[in-house]
C-alpha positions in Angstrom: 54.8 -6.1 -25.8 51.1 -6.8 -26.0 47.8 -5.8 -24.0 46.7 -8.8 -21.3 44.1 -7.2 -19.1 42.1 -3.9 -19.6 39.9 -3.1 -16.0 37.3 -1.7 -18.3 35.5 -0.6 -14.6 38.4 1.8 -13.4 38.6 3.3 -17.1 35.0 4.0 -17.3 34.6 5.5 -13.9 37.6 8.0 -15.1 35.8 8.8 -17.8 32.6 9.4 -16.7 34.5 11.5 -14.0 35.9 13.7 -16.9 32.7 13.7 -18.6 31.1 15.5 -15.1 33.7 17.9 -14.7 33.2 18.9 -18.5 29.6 19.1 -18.1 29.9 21.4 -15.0 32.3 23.8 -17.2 30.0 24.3 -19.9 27.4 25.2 -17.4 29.2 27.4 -15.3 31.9 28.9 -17.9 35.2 28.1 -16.0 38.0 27.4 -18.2 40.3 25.9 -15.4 37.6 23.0 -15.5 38.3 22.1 -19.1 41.6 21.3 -18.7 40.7 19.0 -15.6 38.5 17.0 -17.8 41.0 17.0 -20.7 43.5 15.8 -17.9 41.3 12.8 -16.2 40.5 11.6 -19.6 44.3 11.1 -20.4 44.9 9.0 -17.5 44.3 5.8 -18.8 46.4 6.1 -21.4 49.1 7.7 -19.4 49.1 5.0 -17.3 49.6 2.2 -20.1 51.9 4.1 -21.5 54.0 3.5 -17.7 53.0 -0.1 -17.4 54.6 -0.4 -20.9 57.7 1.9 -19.9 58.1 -0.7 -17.2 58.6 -3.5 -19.3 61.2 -1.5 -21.5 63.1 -1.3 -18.6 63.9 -4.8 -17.0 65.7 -7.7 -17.9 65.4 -11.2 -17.7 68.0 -13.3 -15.8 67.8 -17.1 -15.9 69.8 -18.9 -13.6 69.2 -22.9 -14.4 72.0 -26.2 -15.2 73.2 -27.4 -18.9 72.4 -30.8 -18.0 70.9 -33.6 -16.3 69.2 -37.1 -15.8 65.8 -38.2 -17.0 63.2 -37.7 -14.3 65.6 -35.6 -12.2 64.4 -32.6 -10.6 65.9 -29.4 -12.1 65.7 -26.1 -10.7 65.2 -23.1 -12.4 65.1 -19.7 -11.5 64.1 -16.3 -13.1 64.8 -13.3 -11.8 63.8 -9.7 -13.2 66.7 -7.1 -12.9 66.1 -3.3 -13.3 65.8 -0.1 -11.1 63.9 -0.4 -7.9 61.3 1.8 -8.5 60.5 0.4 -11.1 60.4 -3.7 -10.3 56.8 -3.3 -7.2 55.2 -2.9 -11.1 55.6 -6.7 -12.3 52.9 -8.6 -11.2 54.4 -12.6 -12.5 56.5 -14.4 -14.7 56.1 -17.2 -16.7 58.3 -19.9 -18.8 57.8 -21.6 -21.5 58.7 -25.6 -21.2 58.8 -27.4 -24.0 56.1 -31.0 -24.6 58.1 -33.5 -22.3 59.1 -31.2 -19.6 56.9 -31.2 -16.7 56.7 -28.1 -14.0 56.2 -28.4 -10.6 56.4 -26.6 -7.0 56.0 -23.0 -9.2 55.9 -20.1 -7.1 56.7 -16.3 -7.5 58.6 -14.8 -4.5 58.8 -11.0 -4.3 62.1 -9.9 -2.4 64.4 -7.0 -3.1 63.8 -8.3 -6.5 60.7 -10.3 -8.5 61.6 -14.0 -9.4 60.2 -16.8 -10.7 61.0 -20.2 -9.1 60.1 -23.7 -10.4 61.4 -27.2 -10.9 61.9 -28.9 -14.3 61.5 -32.5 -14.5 61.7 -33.8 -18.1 60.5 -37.1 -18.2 62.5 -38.1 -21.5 66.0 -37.3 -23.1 66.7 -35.1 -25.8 68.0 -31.8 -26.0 65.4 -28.8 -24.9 65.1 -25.2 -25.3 63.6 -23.4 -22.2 61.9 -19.9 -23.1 60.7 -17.7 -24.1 60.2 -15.6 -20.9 56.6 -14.1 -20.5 56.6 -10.8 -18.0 53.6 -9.2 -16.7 53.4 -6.1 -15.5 50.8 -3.7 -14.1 50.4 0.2 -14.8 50.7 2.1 -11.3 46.6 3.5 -11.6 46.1 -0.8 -12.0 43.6 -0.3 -15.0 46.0 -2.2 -17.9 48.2 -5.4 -17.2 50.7 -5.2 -20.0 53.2 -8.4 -21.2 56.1 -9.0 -22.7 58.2 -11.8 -24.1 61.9 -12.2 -24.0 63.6 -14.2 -25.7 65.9 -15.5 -22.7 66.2 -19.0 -24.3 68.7 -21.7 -22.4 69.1 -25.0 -24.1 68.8 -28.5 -21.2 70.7 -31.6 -22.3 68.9 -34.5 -20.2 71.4 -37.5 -20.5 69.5 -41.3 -20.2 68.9 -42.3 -16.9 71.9 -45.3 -16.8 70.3 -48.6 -16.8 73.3 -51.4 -15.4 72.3 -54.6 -17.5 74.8 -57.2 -16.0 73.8 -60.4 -18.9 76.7 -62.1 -18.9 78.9 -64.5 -16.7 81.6 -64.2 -13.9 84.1 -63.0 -17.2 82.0 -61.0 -18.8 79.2 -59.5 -16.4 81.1 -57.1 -14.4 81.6 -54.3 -17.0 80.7 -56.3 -20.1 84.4 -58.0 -20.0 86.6 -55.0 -19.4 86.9 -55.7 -15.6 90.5 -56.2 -15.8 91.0 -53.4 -17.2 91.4 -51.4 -14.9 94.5 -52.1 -13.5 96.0 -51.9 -16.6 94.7 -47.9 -16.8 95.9 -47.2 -12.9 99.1 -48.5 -13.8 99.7 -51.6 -14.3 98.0 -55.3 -13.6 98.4 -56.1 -10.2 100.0 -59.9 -11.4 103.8 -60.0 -10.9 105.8 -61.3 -13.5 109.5 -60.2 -12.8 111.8 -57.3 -12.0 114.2 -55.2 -14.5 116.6 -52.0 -14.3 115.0 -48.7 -14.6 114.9 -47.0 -18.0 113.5 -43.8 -19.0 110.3 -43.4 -19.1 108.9 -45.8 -16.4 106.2 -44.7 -13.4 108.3 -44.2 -10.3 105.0 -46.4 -8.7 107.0 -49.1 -10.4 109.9 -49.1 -8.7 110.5 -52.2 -6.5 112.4 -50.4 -3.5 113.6 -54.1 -1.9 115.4 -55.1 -5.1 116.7 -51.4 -5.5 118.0 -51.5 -2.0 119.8 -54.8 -2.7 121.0 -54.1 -6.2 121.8 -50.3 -5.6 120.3 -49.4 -8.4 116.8 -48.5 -9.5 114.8 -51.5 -10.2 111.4 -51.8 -12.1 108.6 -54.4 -11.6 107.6 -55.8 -14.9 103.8 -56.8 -15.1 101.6 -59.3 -17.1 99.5 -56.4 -19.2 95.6 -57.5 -18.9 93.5 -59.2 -21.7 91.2 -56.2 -22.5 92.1 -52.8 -22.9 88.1 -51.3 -22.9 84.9 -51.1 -24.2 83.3 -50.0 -27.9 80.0 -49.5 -27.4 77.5 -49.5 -31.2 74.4 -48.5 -31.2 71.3 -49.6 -34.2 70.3 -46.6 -35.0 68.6 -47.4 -38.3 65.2 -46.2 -39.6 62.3 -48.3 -40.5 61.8 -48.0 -43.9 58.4 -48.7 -46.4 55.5 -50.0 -44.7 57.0 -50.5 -41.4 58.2 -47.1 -41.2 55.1 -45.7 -42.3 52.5 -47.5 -40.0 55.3 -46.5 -36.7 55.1 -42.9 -38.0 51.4 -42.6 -38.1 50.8 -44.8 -34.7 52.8 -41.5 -33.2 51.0 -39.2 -34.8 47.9 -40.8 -33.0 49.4 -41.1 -30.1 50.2 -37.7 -29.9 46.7 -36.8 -30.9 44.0 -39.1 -29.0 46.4 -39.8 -25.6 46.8 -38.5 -22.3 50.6 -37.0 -21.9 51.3 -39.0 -19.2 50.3 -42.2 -21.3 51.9 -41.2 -24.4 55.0 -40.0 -22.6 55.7 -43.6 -21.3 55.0 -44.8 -24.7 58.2 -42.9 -26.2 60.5 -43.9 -23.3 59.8 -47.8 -24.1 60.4 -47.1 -27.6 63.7 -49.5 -28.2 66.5 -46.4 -29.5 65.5 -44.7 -25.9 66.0 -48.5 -24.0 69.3 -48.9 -25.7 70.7 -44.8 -24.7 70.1 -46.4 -20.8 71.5 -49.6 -21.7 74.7 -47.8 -23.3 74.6 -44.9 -20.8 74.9 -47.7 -17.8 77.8 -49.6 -20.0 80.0 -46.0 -19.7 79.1 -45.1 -16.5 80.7 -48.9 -15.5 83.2 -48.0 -17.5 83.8 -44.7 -16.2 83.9 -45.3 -12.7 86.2 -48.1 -13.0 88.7 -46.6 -14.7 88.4 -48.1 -18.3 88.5 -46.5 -21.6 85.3 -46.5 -23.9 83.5 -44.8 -26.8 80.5 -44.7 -28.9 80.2 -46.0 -32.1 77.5 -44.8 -34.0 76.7 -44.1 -37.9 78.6 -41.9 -40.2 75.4 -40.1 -41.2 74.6 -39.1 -37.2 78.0 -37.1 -36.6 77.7 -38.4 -33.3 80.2 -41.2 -32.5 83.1 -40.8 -30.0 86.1 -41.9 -30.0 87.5 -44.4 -27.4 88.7 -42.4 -24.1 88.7 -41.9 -20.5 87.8 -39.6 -18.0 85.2 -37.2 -16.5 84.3 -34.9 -19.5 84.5 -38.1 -22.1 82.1 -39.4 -19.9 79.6 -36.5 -20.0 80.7 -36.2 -24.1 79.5 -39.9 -24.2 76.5 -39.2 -22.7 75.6 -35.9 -24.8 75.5 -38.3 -27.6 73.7 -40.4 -26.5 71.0 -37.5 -25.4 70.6 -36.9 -28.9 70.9 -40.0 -30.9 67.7 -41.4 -32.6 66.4 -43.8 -35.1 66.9 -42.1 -37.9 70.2 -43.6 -39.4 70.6 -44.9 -43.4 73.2 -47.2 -42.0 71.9 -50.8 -40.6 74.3 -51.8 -37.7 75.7 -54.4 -39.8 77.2 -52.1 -42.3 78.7 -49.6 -39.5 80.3 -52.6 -37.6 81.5 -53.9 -41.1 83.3 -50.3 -41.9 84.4 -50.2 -38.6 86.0 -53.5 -38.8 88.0 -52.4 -41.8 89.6 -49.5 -39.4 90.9 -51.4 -36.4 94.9 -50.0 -36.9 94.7 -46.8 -34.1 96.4 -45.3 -37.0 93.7 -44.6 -39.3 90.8 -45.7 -36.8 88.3 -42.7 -36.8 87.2 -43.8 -33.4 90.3 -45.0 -31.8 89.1 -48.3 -32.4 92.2 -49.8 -32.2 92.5 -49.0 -28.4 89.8 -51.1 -27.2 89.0 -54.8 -27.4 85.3 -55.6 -26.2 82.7 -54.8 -28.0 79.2 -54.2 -26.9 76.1 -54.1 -29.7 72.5 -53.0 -28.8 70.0 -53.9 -31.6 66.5 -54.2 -31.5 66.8 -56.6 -34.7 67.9 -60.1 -34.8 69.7 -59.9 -38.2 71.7 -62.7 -40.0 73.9 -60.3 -41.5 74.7 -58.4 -38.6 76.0 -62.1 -36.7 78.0 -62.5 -39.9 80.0 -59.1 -39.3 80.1 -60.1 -35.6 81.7 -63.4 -36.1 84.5 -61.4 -38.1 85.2 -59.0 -34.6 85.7 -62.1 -33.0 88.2 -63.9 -35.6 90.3 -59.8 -34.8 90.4 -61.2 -31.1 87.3 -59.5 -30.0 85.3 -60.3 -27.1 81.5 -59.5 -28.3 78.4 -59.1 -26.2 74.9 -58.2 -27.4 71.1 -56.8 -25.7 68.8 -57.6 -27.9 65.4 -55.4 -27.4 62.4 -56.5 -28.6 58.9 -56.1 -27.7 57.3 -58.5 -26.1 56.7 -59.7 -22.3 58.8 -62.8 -22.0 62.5 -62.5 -22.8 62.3 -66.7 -23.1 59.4 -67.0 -25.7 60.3 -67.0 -29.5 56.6 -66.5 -30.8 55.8 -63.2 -30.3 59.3 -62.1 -31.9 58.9 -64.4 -35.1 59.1 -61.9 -38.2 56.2 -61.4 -40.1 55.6 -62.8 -43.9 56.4 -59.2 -45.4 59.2 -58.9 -43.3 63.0 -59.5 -44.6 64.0 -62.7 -44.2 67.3 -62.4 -42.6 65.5 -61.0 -39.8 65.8 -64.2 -37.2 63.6 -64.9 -34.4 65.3 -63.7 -31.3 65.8 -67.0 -29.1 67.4 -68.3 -32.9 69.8 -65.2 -33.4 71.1 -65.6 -29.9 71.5 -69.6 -30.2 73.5 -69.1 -33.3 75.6 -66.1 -31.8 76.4 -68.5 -29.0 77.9 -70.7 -31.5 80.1 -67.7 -32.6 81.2 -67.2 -28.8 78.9 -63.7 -29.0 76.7 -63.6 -25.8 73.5 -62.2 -26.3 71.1 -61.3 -23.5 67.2 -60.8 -24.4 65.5 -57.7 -23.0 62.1 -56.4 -22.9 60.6 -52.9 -23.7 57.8 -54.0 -21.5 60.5 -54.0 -18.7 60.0 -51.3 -15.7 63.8 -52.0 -15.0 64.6 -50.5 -18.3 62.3 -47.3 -17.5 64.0 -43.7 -16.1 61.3 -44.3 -13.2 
């Protein structure tokens, strides 16, 4: 607890107060007068000493959500608990809301108890810590506004806004070519192929009742299982290294430094990692809602991949991940798609790779290599789809993208890399950070 305010004024008045009375007690002799001097001068301090008491006294109650979108609203709300006597003493509350959360429509409401009302709305994922608390209270003679800060901390996991990028054909558009799977996960494909006895085992939504009423015996309707089982969905989550990585790091720093928050703000959400969480957010919410099975494959060095799944919390798991991934990966995508490849038995597949069939890649870099590993997913029997960000204005034109001299040369110009993973039967769709489509907006 520190000292905010002293009313300087009111503790002046006091003591020039006690300074009369002791003047008239010297004059006139009277004892009883001393003591009434010695008393108004202790006041202020007295009274401190209660505002602090106060404070020692309360407790902090934050009632808020784990989770949520980018540029949602989020409420929060802060209430002080203590004995009633006690709470008409604090004046406000305040939060403290880390850079990228913005606060709005604050307001303190003063009921049967204090609290502290306000709506979040961070404006880029990530993982966030709201707190500490601040508390101010006033002493009851109002000369000395005291504060404290509690450590009521709460962490806020704000997923990517889902961003549906559809690139592809009639096959392969709807879900990035796990449409028909979903049959297959609600129990069967909905093509009839023929009709056997029951066995052990089988759904009862399987029984065909006509033939079971003719035969008199259970009978079973055999179905043609679907092409694709679900969706892998790989991430490039590489760092730039040498010059490159040094020139990206110090146009942040001066970002951070010389812009507005609002500007620099939009900056980070075009930056290509963020583009691709929406992009792969979008891919498992499709997913998701149509009944498919998917997972995140991401770099051994991250500790974030997730195996291939289904349902409500793999979604949100899915999405957690992707809250927290960032460019900061050894591993080029090449290389994690190349160890993956090695591990597509579901008996020794760390990410249940082996359960899944379509593969999505996001990759802000047109690498040779990385078409190389792709063309061995599709000799497995692999369907293979591919955004490729980059960071110009027109997704058609090749010149802005064309790597520099110092670059590495298997770096490919971007209408090139997705002519040549054409020719591999890998569809890749060209999108732009420049895009407000792409944005949490």
């Amino acid at each position: 607890m520190s000292i905010e305010e002293i009313r300087w004024s009111k503790i002046a008045t006091l003591f020039f107060a006690a300074f009369f009375i002791f003047v008239v007690a010297v004059r006139l002799n009277i004892g009883q007068m001393y003591l009434m001097a010695g008393t108004l001068a202790t006041v202020p301090l007295v009274s401190a000493l209660l505002g602090w008491f106060v404070l020692g006294h309360v407790c902090v109650l934050r009632d808020a959500p784990g989770s949520c979108f980018e540029n949602s609203r989020v409420s929060v709300r802060i209430s002080i608990q203590g004995p009633k006597w006690l709470l008409p003493a604090v004046l406000s509350v305040r939060d403290t809301t880390p850079y990228g959360i913005e606060v709005a429509d604050a307001r303190m409401t003063y009921g049967e108890a204090p609290a502290f009302i306000y709506a979040a709305v961070p404006r880029k994922r990530g993982v966030y810590s709201l707190g500490p608390v601040c508390v101010y209270a006033m002493d009851p003679m109002g000369m000395v506004r005291v504060k404290r800060l509690y450590n009521t901390l709460h962490k806020l996991v704000v997923y990517p806004k889902p961003v549906h990028c559809h690139p592809f054909d009639v096959h392969a558009g709807d879900g990035f070519g796990v449409q028909d799977s979903v049959s297959h996960h609600k129990g069967g494909s909905s093509e009839f192929h023929s009709t056997r006895e029951y066995s052990d085992g089988d759904e009862l939504k399987r029984i065909h009742w006509p033939s079971t009423a003719r035969r008199g015996r259970l009978v079973v309707v055999e179905r043609v299982d679907p092409p694709h089982e679900g969706l892998l969905i790989a991430l490039d989550l590489e760092r730039p290294v040498g010059l490159e990585g040094l020139l990206e790091g110090l146009s942040d720093i001066a970002s951070f430094l010389f812009l507005e928050e609002e500007v620099y703000l939009q900056r980070l959400q075009k930056k290509p990692v963020d583009i691709a969480a929406r992009i792969a957010a979008g891919a498992a919410q499709h997913s998701f809602s149509e009944g498919v099975a998917f997972g995140l494959l991401l770099p051994d060095d991250t500790g974030l991949s997730v195996p291939v799944g289904s349902g409500e919390p793999h979604y949100y798991r899915v999405l957690e991940a992707l809250a927290r991934v960032e460019a900061d990966s050894g591993e080029p995508l090449w290389q994690v798609l190349s160890s993956a490849l090695q591990q597509l038995r579901p008996s020794e597949s760390r990410f249940g790779i082996g359960a899944t069939d379509s593969l999505l890649f996001i990759t802000d870099k047109p690498d040779s290599k990385l078409l190389s590993i792709l063309q061995a997913w599709v000799e497995q029997g692999w369907l293979c789809y591919g955004v490729l960000i980059h960071e110009g204005t027109n997704a058609s034109s090749a010149e802005d993208h064309a790597p520099s001299p110092a670059q590495d040369q298997e770096i490919l110009p971007p209408e090139q890399f997705v002519l040549q993973a054409a020719a591999h039967g890998i569809k890749v769709r060209l999108v732009s950070t420049q895009d407000p489509n792409l944005m949490p907006n």
